[in-house]
Structure formats: structure tokens, C-alpha cells
C-alpha positions in Angstrom: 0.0 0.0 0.0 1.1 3.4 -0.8 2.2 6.0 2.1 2.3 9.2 2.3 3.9 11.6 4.7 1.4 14.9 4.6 2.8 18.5 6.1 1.8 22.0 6.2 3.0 23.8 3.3 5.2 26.2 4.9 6.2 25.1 8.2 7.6 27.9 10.8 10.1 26.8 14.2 12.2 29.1 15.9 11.9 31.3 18.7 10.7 34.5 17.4 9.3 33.1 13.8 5.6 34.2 14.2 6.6 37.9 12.7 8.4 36.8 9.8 5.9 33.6 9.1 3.4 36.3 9.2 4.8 39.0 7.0 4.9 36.3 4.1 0.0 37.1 4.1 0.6 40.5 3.3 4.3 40.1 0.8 3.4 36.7 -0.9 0.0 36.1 -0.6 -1.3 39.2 -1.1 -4.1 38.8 1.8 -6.5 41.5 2.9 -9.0 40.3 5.6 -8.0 37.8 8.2 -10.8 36.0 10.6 -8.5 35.2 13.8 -9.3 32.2 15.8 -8.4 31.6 19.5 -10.5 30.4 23.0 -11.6 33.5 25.1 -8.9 32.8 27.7 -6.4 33.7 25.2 -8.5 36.5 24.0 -8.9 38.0 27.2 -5.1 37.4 28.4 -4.1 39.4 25.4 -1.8 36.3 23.1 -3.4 36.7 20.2 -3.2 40.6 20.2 0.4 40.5 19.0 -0.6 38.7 16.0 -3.5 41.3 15.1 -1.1 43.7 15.8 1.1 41.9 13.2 -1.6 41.8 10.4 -2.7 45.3 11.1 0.5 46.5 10.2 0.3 45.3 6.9 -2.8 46.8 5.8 -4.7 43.2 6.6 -8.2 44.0 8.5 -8.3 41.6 11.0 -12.0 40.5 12.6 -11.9 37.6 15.9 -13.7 35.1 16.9 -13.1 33.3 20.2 -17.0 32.5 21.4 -16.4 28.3 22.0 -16.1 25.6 25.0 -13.7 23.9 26.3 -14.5 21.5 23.5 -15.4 23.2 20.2 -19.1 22.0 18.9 -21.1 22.2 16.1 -23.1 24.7 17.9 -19.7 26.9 18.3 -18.6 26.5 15.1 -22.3 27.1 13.3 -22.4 30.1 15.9 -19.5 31.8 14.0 -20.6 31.3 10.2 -22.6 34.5 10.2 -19.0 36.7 10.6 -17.1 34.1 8.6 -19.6 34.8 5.7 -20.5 38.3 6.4 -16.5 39.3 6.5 -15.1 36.8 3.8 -12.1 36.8 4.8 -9.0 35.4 2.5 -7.0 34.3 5.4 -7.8 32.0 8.6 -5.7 32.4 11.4 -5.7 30.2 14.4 -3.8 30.7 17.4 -3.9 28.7 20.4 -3.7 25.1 21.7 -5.6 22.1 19.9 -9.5 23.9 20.8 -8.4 27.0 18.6 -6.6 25.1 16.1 -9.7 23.0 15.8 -12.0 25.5 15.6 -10.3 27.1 12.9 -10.0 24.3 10.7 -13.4 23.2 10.9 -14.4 27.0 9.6 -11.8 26.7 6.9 -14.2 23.4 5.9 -17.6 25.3 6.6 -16.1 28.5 4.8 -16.3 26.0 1.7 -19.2 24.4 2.1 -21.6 26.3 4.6 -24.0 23.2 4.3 -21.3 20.5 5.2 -22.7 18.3 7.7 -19.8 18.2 9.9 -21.3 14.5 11.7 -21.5 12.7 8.5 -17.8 14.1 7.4 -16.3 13.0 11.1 -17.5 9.1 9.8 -16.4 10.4 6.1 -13.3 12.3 5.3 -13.6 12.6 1.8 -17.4 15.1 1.8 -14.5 17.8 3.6 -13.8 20.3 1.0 -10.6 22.0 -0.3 -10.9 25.7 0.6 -10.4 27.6 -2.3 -11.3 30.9 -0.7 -9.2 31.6 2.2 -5.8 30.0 3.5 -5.3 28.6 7.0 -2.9 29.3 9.6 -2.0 28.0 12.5 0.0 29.7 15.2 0.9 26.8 18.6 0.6 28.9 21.5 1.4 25.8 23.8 3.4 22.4 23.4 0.7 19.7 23.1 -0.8 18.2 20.9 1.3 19.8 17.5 -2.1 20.5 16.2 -0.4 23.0 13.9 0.9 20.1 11.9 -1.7 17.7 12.0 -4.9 17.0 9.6 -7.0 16.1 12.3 -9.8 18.5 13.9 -11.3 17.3 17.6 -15.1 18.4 18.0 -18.3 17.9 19.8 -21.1 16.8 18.4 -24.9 18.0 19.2 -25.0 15.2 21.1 -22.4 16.0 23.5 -19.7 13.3 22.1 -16.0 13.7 20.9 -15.9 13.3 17.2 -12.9 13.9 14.5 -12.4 15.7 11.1 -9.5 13.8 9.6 -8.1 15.3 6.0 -5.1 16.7 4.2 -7.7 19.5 3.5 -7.3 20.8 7.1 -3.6 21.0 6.9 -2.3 24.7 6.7 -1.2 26.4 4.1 1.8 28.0 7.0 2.0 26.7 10.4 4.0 28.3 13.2 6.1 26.9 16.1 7.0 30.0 18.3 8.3 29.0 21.4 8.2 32.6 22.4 4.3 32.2 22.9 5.2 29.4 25.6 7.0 31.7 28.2 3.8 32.2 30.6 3.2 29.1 30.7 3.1 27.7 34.4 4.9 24.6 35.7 2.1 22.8 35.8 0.6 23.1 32.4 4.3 23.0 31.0 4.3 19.2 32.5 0.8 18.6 31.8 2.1 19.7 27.9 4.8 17.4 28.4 3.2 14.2 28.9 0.2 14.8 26.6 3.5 15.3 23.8 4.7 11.5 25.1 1.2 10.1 25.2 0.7 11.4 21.5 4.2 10.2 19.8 4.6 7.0 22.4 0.8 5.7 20.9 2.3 5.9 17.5 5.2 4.5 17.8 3.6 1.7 18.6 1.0 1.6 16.0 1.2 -0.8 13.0 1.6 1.6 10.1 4.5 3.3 11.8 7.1 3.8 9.2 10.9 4.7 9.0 9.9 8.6 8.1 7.8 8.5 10.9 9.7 6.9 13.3 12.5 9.5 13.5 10.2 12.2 14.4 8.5 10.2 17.2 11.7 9.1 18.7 13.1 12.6 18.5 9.7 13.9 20.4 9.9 11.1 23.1 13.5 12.0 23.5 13.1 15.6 23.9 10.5 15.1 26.4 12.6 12.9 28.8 15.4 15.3 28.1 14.2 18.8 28.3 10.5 18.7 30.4 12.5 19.2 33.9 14.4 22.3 32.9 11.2 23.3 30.7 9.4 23.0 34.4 11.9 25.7 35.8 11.5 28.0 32.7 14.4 27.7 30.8 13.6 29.1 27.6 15.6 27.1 25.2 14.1 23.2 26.9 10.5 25.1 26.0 11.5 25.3 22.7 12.8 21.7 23.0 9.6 21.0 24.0 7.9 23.4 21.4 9.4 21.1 18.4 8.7 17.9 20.0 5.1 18.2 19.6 5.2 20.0 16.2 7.2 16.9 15.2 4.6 14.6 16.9 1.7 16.3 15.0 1.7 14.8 12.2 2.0 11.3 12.4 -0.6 11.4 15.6 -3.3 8.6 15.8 -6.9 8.4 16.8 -8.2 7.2 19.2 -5.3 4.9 20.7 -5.1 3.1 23.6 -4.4 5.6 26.2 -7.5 7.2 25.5 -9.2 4.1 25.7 -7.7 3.7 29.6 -8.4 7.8 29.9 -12.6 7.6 29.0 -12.6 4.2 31.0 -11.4 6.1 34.2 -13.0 9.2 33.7 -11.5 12.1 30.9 -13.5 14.8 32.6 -11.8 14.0 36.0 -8.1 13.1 34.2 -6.3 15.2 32.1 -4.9 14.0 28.9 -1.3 11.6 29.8 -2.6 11.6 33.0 -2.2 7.9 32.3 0.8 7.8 32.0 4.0 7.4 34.8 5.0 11.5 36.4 7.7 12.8 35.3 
């Protein structure tokens, strides 16, 4: 059977990247409006005002939408379609952990195809559309799921379950791995990242359809992990970054579900928190 390795167009890692990544809407792509992405605690902590501060600057209009849950639902995502349309924007930027990320690709889909039935897409990847009206970006403001990477969008469905979008369609067109966006994070949440990193790459490792492309990029996340999360913990910026790239490189080769998920919604995923499962480190 024939493999394929799929990736973001353009993809951004450095400390300090999201400017330059960013300049390439208004010098190469020529965009104009941009509909930013991100969950209200970002909003209101101000993370994402850099990067409207960013597109400003280059004579992009920039319009925000950060109204969903914990878990992003249909009802979040039909919620927004009146801006999306009402704005048309040429550019999709999501910045945040996997919720935002999510969020955004499923709008890059329903930007498309306003009557996509996002339930019977989840059990069939091929009704999600190519966008041919916007681009999508995605901007990690944490380390852990490498959503920005990854063709996979996590809902919730009107009926209050966890669903999936899987398709090369919802990679971006640019994503961005700015470690700089990880320096307020606490020590808790920067080993909480951690070990959601090594429950991603560790479950597929071990799944049959690893391959030798793949395999380097898990190893290298798993290693970076057990490497770099202690000194990440005490704020070192550089073991962040470490940290940063693990999951980016983790992203794309991530399965669903796997059986770590299986143990978490056994025991409880509301009460435990993703790698929860798995030993402290």
C-alpha cells in the first residue's frame, strides 16, 4: 500500500518566527481580511493581540472570533458562520492550543461548504472540501498536541460526544512553532504539555503503520521530552522550545483514538487530564 507523509505547506520553528511567518500574508499572498481564531482565555489574556497587531500592520483587517467551549461543537462553530460569511475573509488564522486550532480548521471546511454536515464528514473524510477561498494558519501557543501540523480537527457533536475531522484539506497552508508564545506558561501546564507530547508520539510508535519517516520524528519527540520537560518546568527558555518542536514533530503522524485514550474515557477524561495515564515525570 502506498504511504504518504502529509505537512503543512510552509512550516515555521524558531523562537521569534511568528513575525516573519506572518509578513509572508501580506508580501506573498497578497491577503486583505483575516478572521483570527483563538479560546476566550487567550483573547482575554491578550496572546493573540500581538498577531492582530502583526496583520494590522500590513494593511490586513483583521476580525476575531473566540465564542467556543472547552471542546469546540457544532453549535460553536455554526455560531461563527454568520461573521465568517458576512466578513469573507481570505486568510484563517488560528492561534492557540488544539480547541483554537480545531476551531479554525473546521471553519476553513464550513467556509467552503456552509451546508457541510460536519457529523457525516467525522464518519467520512472525503465530503470535507478544499478551501479555495481563504488560506489557513495556525500559530501553537502551547506544546501539546502539535495541532499546527496535524490533519486532524477534535469536536463535539450535538450530542455532547467527541468526534474527529481527519483530511489533508485541514492542513495549513503556514503553520508556526514559536516557542516565544510558551513563556507564561506555568509549571504545571508546561508538564501537563509534556506528557500529553509523550502520550501522542509513544501511541504511535507503537502503531502498526508506523514507518521509518515516521519513526524518526517520534523518537526525537519522546527523546526531547525525557530530556528537556524538567528544565522546561523551571522555565528555561531554550528546553520550552525543545519542547515546542517535540510536539510539532509529533503532530503529524498522531493517531486516533489509541489506547491511552481508551484507559483515559474508562477512568473518567473529565476528571483526568490528557497523559494523565501515564508514569510522572
Amino acid at each position: 500500500m502506498i504511504q504518504a507523509l502529509n505537512l503543512p505547506k510552509k512550516v515555521y520553528f524558531k523562537a521569534g518566527c511568528a513575525p516573519v511567518a506572518l509578513r509572508e500574508l501580506g508580501e506573498i499572498y497578497h491577503c486583505s481580511r483575516a478572521l483570527l481564531v483563538t479560546d476566550p482565555e487567550l483573547y482575554r489574556a491578550g496572546i493573540a493581540a500581538p498577531v492582530v497587531d502583526l496583520l494590522r500592520k500590513q494593511g490586513i483587517r483583521a476580525a476575531e472570533f473566540f465564542t467556543i467551549g472547552k471542546r469546540v461543537s457544532f453549535v460553536d462553530l455554526r455560531s461563527a458562520l454568520p461573521k465568517l460569511h458576512e466578513f469573507q475573509p481570505d486568510v484563517i488564522v488560528g492561534v492557540g492550543g488544539n480547541n483554537a486550532m480545531s476551531a479554525a480548521k473546521a471553519l476553513l471546511a464550513l467556509y467552503q461548504d456552509p451546508e457541510l454536515d460536519l457529523a457525516a464528514a467525522s464518519a467520512d473524510p472525503a465530503r470535507i472540501p478544499a478551501c479555495t477561498k481563504a488560506k489557513l494558519v495556525l500559530i501553537a501557543t502551547n506544546f501539546s498536541s502539535g495541532a499546527q501540523n496535524s490533519p486532524f480537527a477534535i469536536l463535539e457533536n450535538d450530542e455532547g460526544r467527541n468526534c474527529s475531522l481527519k483530511s489533508i484539506h485541514l492542513l495549513p497552508e503556514i503553520s508556526v512553532t514559536d516557542a516565544d508564545f510558551t513563556a507564561t506558561l506555568t509549571a504545571e501546564q508546561v508538564k501537563t504539555c509534556a506528557l500529553e507530547i509523550l502520550s501522542h508520539a509513544a501511541r504511535a510508535y507503537l502503531d502498526p503503520s508506523c514507518t521509518e519517516f515516521t519513526d524518526s520524528m517520534l523518537t526525537e519527540a519522546i527523546a526531547a521530552v525525557l530530556k528537556y520537560t524538567q528544565y522546561a518546568v523551571k522555565g528555561c527558555p531554550a528546553a520550552r522550545e525543545k519542547l515546542h518542536n517535540a510536539a510539532a514533530l509529533a503532530g503529524p503522524v498522531r493517531r486516533l483514538p489509541g489506547p491511552v485514550n481508551r484507559i483515559n474515557a474508562i477512568y473518567g477524561a473529565v476528571l483526568i487530564q490528557h497523559g494523565a495515564a501515564l508514569p510522572k515525570i
